[in-house]
C-alpha positions in Angstrom: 12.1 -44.6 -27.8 11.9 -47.3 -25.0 8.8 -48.5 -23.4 9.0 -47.0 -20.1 6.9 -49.5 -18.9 9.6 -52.2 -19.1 11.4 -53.1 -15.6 15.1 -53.4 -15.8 17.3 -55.7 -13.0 21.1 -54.7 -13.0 22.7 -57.7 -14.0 25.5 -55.7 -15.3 27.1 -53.2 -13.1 28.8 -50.0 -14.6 30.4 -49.8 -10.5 31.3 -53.3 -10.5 33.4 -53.4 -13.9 34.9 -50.0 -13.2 35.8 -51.1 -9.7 37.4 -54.6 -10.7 39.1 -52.4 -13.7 40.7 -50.5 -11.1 41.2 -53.3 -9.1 43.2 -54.6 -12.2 45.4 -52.0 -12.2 46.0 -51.3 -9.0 46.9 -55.2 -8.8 49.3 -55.1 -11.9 51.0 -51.8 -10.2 51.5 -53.8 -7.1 52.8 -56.8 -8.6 55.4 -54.9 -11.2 56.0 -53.0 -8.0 56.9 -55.7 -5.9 59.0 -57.4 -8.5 60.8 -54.8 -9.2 61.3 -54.1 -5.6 62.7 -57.7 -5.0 64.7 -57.9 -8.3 66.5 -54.5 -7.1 67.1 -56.0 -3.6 68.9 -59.1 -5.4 70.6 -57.5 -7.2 72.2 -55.5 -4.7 74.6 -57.9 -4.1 75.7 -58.6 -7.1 77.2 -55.7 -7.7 79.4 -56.1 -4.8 80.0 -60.3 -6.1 81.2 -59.4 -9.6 83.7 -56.6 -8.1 85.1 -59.3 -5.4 85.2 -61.9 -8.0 86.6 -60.0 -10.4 89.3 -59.2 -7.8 90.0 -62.9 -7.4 91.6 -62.6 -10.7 94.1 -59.4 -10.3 94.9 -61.7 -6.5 95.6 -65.0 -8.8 98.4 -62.9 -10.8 99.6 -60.8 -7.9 100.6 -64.3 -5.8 102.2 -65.9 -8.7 104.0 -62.3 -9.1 104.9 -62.8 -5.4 106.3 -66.7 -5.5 108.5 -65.2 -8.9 109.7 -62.6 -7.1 109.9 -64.5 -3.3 108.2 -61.7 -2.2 107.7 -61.6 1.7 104.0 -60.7 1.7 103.4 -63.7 0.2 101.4 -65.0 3.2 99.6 -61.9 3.5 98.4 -61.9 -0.1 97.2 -65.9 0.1 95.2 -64.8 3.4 93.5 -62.0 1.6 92.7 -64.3 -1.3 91.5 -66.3 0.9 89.4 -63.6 2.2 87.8 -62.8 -0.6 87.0 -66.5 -1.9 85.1 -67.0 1.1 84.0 -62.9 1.6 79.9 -62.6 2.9 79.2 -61.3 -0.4 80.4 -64.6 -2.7 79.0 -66.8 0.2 75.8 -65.0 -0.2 75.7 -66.9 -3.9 75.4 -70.2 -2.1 71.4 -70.4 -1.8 68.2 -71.7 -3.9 67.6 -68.6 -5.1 70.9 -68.3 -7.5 71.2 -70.5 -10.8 73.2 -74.1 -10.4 75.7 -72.9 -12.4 76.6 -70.2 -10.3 76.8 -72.4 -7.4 78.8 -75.1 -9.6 81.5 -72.6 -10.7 82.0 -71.2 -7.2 82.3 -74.4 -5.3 85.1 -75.7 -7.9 86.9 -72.1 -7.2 86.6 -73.4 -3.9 87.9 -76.7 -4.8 90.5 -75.5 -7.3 91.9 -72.7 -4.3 91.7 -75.8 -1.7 94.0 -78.0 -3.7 96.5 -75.2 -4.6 97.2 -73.3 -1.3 99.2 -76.8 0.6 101.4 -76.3 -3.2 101.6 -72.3 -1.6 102.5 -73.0 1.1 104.8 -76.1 0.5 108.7 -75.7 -1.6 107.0 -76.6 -4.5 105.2 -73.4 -5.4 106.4 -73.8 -9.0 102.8 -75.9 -9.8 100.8 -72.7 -8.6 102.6 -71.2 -11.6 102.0 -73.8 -13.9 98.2 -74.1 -12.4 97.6 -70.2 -12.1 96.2 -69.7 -15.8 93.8 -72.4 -15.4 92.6 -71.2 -12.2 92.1 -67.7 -13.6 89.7 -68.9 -16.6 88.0 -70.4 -13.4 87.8 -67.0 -12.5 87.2 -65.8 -15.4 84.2 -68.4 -16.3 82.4 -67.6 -12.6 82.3 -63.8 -13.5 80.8 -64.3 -16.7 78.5 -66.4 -15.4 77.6 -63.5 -12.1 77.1 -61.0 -15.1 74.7 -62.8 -17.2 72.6 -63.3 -14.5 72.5 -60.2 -13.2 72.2 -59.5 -16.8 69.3 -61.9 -17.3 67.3 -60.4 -14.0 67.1 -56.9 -15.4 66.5 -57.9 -18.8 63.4 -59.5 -16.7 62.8 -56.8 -14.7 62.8 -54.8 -17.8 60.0 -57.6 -19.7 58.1 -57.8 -16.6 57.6 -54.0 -16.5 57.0 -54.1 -19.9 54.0 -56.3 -19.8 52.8 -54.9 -16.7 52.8 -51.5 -18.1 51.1 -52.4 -21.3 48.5 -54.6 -19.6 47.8 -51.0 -17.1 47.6 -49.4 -20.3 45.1 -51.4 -21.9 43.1 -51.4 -18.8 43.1 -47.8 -18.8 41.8 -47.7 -22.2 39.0 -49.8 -21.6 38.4 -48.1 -18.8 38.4 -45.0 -20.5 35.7 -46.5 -23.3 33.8 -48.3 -21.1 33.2 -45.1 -19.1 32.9 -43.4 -22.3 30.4 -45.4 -24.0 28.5 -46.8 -21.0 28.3 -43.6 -18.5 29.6 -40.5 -20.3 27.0 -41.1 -23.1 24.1 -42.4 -21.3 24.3 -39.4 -18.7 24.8 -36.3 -21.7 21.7 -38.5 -23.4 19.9 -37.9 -19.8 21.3 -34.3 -19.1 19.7 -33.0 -23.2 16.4 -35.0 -22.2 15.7 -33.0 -19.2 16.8 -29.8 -20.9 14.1 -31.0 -23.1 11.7 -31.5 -20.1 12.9 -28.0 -19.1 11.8 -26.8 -22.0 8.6 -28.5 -21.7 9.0 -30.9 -24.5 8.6 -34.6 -22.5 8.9 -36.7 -25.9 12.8 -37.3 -25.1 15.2 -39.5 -26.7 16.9 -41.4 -24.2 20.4 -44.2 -24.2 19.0 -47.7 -25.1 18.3 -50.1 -22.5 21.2 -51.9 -20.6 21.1 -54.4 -17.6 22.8 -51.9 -15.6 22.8 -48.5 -13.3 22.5 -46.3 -16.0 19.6 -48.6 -17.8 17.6 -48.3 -14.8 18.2 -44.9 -14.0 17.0 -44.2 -18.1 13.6 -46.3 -17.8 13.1 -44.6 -14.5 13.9 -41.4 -16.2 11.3 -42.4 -19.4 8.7 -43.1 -16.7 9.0 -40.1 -14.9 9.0 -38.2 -18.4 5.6 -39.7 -19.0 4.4 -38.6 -16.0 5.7 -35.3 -16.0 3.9 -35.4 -19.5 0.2 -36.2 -17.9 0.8 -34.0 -15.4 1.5 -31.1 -17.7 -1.4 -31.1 -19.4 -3.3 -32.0 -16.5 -2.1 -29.1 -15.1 -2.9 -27.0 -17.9 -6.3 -27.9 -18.7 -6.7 -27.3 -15.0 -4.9 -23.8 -15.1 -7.1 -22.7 -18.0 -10.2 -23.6 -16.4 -9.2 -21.8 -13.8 -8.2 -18.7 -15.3 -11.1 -18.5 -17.4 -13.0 -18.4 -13.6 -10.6 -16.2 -12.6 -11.4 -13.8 -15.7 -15.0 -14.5 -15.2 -15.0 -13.6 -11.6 -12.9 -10.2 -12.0 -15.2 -9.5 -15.0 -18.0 -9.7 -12.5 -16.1 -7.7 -9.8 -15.1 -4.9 -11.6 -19.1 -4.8 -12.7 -19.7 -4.3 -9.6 -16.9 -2.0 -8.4 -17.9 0.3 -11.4 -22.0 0.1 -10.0 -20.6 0.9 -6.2 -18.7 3.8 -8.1 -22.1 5.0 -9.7 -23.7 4.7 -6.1 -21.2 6.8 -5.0 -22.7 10.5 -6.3 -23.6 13.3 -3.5 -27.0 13.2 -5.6 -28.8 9.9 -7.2 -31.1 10.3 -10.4 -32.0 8.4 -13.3 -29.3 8.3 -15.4 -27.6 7.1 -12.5 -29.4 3.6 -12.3 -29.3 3.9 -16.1 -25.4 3.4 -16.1 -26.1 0.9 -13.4 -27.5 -1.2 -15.9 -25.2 -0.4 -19.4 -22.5 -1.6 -17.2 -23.7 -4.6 -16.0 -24.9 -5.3 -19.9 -20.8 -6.0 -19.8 -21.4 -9.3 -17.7 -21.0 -12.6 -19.6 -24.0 -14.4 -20.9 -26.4 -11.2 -20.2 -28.4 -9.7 -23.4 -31.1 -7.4 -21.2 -31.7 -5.9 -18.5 -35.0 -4.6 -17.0 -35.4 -2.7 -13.3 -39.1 -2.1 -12.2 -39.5 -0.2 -9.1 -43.0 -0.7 -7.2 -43.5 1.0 -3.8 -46.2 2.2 -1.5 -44.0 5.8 -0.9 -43.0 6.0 -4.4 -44.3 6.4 -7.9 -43.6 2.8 -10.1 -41.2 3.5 -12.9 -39.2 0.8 -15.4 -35.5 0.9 -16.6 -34.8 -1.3 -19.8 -31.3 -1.8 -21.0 -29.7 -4.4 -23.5 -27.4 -5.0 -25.9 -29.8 -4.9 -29.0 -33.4 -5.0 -29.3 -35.1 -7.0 -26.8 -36.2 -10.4 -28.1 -39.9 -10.5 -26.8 -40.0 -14.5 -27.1 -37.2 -14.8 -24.8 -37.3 -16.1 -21.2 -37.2 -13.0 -18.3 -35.4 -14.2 -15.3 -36.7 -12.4 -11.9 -34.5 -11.3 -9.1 -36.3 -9.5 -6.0 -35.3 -5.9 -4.4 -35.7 -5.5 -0.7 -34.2 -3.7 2.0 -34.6 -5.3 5.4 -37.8 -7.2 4.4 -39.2 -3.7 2.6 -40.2 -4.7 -1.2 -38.9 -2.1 -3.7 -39.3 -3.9 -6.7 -38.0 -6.3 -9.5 -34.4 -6.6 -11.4 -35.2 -8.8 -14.4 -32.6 -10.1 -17.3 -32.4 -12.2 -20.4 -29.5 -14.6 -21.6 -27.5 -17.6 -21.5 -28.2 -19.2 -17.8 -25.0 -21.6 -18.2 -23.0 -18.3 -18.7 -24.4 -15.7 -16.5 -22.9 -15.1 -13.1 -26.1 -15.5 -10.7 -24.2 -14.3 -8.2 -23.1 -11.3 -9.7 -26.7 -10.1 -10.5 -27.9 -11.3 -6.9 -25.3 -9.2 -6.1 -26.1 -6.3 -8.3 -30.1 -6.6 -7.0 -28.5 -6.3 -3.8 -26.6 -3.0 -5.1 -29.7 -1.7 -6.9 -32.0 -2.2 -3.7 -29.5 0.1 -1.5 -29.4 2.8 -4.3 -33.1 3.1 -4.4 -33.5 2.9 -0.5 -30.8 5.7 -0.6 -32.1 7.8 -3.5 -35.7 7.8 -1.6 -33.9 8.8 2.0 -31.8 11.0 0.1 -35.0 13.0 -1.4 -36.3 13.3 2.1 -33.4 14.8 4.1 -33.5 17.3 0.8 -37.2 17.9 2.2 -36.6 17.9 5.7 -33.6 20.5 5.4 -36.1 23.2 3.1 -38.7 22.5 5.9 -36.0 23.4 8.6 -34.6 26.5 6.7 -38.0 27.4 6.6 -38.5 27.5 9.6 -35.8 29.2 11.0 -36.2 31.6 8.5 -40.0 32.4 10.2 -38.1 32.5 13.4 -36.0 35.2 12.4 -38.1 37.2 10.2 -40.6 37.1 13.4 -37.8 38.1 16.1 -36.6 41.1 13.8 -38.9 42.3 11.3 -41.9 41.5 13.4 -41.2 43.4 16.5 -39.8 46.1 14.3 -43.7 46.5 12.5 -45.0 46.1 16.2 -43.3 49.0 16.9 -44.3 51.0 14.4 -48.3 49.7 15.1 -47.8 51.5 18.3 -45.9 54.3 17.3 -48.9 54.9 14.7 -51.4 54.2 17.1 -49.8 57.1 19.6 -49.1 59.4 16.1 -53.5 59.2 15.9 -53.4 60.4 19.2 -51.6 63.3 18.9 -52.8 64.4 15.7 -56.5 64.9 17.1 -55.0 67.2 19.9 -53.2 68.9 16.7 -49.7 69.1 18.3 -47.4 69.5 15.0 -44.3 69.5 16.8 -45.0 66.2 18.4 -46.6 65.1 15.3 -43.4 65.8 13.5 -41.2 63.9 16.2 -43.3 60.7 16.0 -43.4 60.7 12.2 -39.7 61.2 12.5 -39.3 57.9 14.5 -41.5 56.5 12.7 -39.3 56.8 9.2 -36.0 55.7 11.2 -37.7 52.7 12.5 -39.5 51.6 8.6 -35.8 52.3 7.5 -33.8 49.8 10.1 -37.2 47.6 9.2 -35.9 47.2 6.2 -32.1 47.1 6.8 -32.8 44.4 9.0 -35.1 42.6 6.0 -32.6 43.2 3.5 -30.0 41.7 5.8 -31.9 38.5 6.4 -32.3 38.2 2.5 -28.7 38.6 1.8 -28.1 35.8 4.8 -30.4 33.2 3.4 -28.6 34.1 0.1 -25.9 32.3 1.5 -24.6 29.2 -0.2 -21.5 27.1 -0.4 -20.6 27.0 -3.8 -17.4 25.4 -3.0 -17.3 22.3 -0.6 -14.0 22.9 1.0 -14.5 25.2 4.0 -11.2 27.3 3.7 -12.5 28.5 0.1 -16.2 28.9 1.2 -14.5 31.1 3.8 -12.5 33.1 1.8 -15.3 33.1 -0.8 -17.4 35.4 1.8 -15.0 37.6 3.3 -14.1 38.6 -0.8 -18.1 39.5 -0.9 -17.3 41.6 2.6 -14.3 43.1 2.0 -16.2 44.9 -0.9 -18.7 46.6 1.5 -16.1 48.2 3.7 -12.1 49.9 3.8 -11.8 47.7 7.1 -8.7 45.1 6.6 -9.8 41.6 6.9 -7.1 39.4 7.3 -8.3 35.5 7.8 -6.3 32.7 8.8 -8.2 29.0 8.8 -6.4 25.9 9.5 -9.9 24.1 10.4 -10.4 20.6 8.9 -14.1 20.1 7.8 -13.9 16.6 7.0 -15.6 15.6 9.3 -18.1 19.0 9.3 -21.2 18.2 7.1 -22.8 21.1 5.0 -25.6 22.0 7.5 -23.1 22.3 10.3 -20.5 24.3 7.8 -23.3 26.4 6.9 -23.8 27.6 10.7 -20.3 28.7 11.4 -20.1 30.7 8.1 -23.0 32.7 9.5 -22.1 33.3 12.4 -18.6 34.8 11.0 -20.9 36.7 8.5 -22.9 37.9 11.4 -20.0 39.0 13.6 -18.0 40.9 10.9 -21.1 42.3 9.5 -21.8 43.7 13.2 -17.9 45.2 13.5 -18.3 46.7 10.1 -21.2 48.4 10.9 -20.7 49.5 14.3 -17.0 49.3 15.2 -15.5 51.6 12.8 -12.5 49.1 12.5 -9.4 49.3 11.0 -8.8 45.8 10.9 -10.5 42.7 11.2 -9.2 39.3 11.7 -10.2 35.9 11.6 -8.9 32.8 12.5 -10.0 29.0 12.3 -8.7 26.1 14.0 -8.8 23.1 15.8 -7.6 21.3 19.1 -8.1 17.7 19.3 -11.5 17.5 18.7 -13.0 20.8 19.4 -12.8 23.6 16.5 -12.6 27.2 17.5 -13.2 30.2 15.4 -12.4 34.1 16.8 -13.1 37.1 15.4 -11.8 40.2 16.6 -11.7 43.9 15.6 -9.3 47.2 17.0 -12.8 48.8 16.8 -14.8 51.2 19.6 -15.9 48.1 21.1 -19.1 48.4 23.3 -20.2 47.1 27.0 -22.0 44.2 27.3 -24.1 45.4 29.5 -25.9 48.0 27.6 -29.0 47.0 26.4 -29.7 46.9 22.2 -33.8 45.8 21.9 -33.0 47.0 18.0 -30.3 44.2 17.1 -30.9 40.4 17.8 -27.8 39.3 15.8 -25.4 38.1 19.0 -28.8 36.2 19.9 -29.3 34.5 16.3 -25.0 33.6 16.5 -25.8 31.9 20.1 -28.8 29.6 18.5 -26.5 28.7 15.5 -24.2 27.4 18.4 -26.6 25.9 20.1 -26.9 23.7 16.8 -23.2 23.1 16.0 -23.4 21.8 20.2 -20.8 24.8 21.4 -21.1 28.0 22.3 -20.1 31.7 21.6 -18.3 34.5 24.1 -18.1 37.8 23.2 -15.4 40.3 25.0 -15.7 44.0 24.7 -15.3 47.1 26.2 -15.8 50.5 24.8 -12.2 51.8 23.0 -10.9 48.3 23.1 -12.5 46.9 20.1 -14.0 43.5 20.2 -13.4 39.2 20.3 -16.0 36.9 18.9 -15.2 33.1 20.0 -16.7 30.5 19.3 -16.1 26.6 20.3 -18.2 23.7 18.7 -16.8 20.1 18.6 -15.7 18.8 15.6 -18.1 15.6 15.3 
């Protein structure tokens, strides 16, 4: 392993000897290229040499065939030997660039030819035929000598290739190790480390330290993997710390979420705040838990909770309840102080204070609601029953009178009324009983509803059919509690008096403003006849009243009768 703190210069470049490699070869290709190309365009004349040359030969024999013979195209044939002694392609021979001998044999054809054509051309052509084999080993000699040099060129084209092919080749295979051991290596040595790094492990073996690209790039590489290292763990430690707030934190919040959940109840009591304080006992660092509640309006009682018996020797930490400066008390708790989450129990004391603010307001709209039922209860009992016994006081009062005149028929009348007015007395007292009876046992309206119509349908043949589509979300129970009555009231009143054969009811809404009808195929009645013995449809208007609405009746004698009522919804 390298010390990554050591600085590399490249002094040795991988590019540079890979580029003057190719450079190399790409100058060896060129120069066997361009020897070869300029050995082939030499040679293309010799070719074309050797043939005329070797023609000069069958032209030697065919003139001293000729001068035998005294053939008449003897001329002829010594111009066309002429012709080709002195043809482009022999004359081409004549420069630097051929070998001496070449040159030597074909001037002294040349010479040879010059000193036999006047013996031609003269009577004494008899020396041509003594000369002619001579001249043709002339011949002869010159050819040889044009095919061992063309000979000699391609066996040095052939040499030169040779070489230049093997020295390509052994610049290829250095190339081909030089890449191999000085790149290919280094980089799969690189490419495994930072799998390794990948795979979090940053203790990586990396290629040993050259003055070149790759030698930088590895220290580079080491550096960064040391780095990468610190950083890690850094990380880590960091990451830990914070998910042990993190844990800490929802700890604490779902402490609290479970304490808002035991707020939450229609109805606060004791064992309420008790589970307040078990949960909380689920907090880090807390051992105890003690709530003290002192206040002017309510009697003092203590809460203790804790996870094993209080240690009396330990230190009781203090938090204040208060709602809006209002003291209610103390929330006190023993433990670790370095653990507990202050904010958590400030927030609890916080929790606590609103619970006991609420159980207290709580207790008094429980109060205020029996004084109010109460109440309208007197109301009623004194707008029915009362006048009802007021009645009879003056019916009894007249019954005196007539009894001392000792009139039995009139006696007999009065006591009469007297009995039909003690029995609505009490039709009208068992009535109100049954009303106040009244509860709602189930808190969705529709089954309330439903609930009371079952107890109705009971009492009477009549069909009651009810269809309710009312939300009461947003109804409380005191407001709930008005409408039912006043249904109760109007079917009671069309089961008693219409002689119905079917009743129906129906429940809805419209934006928001609730309606509720109730009508009967009864015997109906007119509205304006007077009925000083029922005070119902004047109890069903002062329930509107409190729901904010109001009620309309419609009715006529033989055409049964509609209850409506309207109330907004909040």
């Amino acid at each position: 392993m390298m010390d990554p703190n050591l600085k590399i210069s490249v002094k040795r470049s991988v590019t540079t000897t890979v580029a003057r490699s190719l450079i190399a070869i790409l100058l060896l290709a060129v120069i066997i290229t361009g020897f070869s190309i300029i050995t082939l365009a030499s040679s293309l004349n010799d070719a074309a040499a050797i043939n005329t040359s070797g023609s000069l030969r069958m032209q030697s024999y065919r003139i001293a065939y000729d001068i035998s013979v005294d053939s008449p195209r003897l001329r002829a044939h010594i111009g066309a030997f002429q012709d080709s002694l002195l043809s482009q392609e022999l004359q081409l021979l004549n420069n630097l660039a051929v070998p001496e001998e070449i040159r030597q044999s074909y001037e002294a054809l040349i010479i040879n030819w010059t000193r036999l054509r006047p013996e031609l051309e003269g009577p004494d052509r008899e020396f041509y035929l003594e000369q002619v084999g001579r001249f043709v080993n002339d011949i002869d000699k010159f050819v040889f000598v044009l095919q061992r040099h063309s000979e000699n060129k391609l066996q040095v084209l052939a040499l030169v290739g040779s070489v230049g092919l093997g020295l390509i080749l052994a610049f290829v295979l250095f190339l081909i190790h030089y890449t191999q051991k000085r790149i290919v290596n280094p980089l799969n040595m690189l490419v495994s480390a930072s799998q390794n790094i990948q795979n979090k492990v940053f203790d990586v073996d990396l290629p040993p330290i050259r003055n070149n690209e790759l030698g930088v790039l590895s220290n580079n590489f080491s550096v960064m993997a040391k780095e990468l290292k610190e950083l890690y763990y850094n990380l880590e430690s960091k990451i830990e710390s914070k998910t042990l707030k993190l844990t800490k934190a929802n700890r604490s919040l779902n402490v609290l979420y479970e304490c808002s959940t035991q707020l939450s109840s229609s109805f606060l009591t004791r064992d309420t705040f008790e589970n307040i304080l078990s949960v909380t006992l689920n907090a880090d660092g807390v051992n105890a838990l003690r709530l003290n509640m002192q206040h002017s309006n309510q009697s003092e009682w203590q809460l203790d909770a804790s996870v094993a018996d209080i240690d009396p020797n330990a230190t009781w930490y203090s938090l204040p309840l208060s709602v809006d400066g209002d003291a209610l008390g103390t929330l006190e708790w023993q433990g670790n102080k370095h653990i507990v989450d202050e904010m958590l129990l400030s927030n609890l004391a916080f929790i606590l204070s609103r619970g006991i603010y609420y159980s207290h307001a709580q207790k008094q709209a429980m109060h205020l609601a029996v004084m109010e039922e109460r109440a309208a209860l007197a109301r009623e009992l004194h707008d029915s029953i009362a006048q009802s016994l007021s009645y009879l006081k003056i019916q009894t009062t007249l019954l005196k009178r007539h009894l001392k005149t000792i009139d039995s028929d009139d006696c007999a009348a009065i006591a009469d009324d007297i009995s039909e007015q003690l029995k609505t007395a009490y039709n009208q007292l068992r009535e109100l009983l049954n009303a106040f009876r009244l509860s709602l046992t189930n808190s969705d309206f529709g089954l309330a509803l439903e609930e009371m119509i079952e107890a109705l349908q009971g009492q009477t043949p009549t069909n009651i059919i009810v269809d309710s589509t009312l939300d009461t979300l947003s109804i409380d129970a005191q407001r709930q509690m008005h409408i039912l009555q006043i249904i109760r009231e109007a079917c009671s009143n069309a089961i008693k008096h219409a002689d119905a054969n079917s009743l129906r009811i129906q429940c809805g809404q419209n934006d928001e403003e609730g309606y509720v009808e109730i009508v009967d195929d009864g015997k109906g009645f007119s509205l304006d006849q007077d009925k000083p013995d029922h005070y119902g449809l004047n109890i069903m208007n002062e329930r509107a009243l409190m729901l904010g609405g109001h009620v309309d009746i419609v009715s006529a004698p033989s055409e049964g009768c509609r209850v409506s009522l309207t109330f907004p919804l909040k």
